[in-house]
PLY file of the C-alpha trace (Angstrom):
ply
format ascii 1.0
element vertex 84
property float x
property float y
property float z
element edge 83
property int vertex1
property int vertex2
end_header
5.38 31.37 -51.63
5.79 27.76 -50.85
3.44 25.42 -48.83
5.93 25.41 -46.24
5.97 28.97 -45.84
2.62 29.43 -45.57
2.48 27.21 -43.07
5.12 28.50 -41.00
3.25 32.48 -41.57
-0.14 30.59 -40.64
2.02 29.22 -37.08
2.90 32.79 -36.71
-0.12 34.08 -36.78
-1.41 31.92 -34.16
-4.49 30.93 -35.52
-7.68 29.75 -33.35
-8.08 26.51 -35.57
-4.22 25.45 -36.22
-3.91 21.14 -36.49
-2.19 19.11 -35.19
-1.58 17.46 -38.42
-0.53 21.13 -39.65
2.46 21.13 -36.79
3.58 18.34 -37.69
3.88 19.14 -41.41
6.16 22.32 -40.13
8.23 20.55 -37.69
8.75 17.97 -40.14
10.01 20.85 -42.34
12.38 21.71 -39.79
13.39 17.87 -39.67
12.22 17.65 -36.48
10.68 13.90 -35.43
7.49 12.93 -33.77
7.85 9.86 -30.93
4.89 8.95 -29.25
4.75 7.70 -25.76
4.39 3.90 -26.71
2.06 1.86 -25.30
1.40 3.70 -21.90
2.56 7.23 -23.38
-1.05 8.18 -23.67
-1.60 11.76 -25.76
1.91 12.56 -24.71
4.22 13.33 -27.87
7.86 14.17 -28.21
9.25 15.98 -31.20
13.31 15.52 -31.37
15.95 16.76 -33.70
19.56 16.01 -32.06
20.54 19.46 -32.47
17.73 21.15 -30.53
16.14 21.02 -27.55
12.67 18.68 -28.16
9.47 19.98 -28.29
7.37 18.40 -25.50
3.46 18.39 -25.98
-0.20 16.60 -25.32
-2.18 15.79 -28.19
-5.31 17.32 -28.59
-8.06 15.83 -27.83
-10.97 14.88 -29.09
-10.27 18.02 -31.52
-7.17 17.85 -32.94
-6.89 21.93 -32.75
-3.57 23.04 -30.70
-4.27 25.57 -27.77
-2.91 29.25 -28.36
-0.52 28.77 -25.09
0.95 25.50 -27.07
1.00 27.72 -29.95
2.77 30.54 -28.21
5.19 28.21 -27.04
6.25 26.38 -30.11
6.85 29.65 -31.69
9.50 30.12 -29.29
11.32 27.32 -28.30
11.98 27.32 -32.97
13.14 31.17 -32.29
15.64 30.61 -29.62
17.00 27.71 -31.99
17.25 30.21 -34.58
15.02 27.98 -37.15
12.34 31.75 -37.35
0 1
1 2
2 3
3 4
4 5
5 6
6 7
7 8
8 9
9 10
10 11
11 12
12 13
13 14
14 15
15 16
16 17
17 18
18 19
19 20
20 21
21 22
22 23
23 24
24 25
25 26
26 27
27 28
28 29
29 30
30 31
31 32
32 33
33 34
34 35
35 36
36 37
37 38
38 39
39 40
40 41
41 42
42 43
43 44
44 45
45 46
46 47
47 48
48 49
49 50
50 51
51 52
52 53
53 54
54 55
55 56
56 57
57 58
58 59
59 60
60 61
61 62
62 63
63 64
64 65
65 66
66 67
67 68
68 69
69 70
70 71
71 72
72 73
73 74
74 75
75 76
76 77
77 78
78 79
79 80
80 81
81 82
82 83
């Protein structure tokens, strides 16, 4: 089993102490591509991949450990574009 797989069965699992670093190692996988806000954008971050719909998220702060809900949500919106 590769890295990336492990990843992506650690995402599934929705673990309590999945990074943010870790998401963006599997999105990155996928080829999607983080944009931050800018300047003003604050902990606002955009992942894009012309093909799909983006991925639309906060950054956690001050851990950088995603929420379950986030989780949850990821896990679908890479389901309904047929990438799990």
């Amino acid at each position: 089993m590769t890295q990336r797989e492990k990843l992506i069965e650690r995402l599934l699992s929705k673990p309590k102490d999945f990074t943010w670093n870790e998401l963006i190692k599997v999105l990155g996988a996928f080829d999607y591509e983080l944009i931050n806000g800018g300047k003003t954008g604050g902990s606002r971050a955009r992942f894009i991949y012309p093909e799909y719909s983006p991925i639309l998220l906060h950054k956690p702060h001050p851990a950088p450990i995603l929420k379950r809900y986030q989780l949850v949500g990821i896990i679908e919106q890479l389901t309904l574009e047929g990438l799990l």
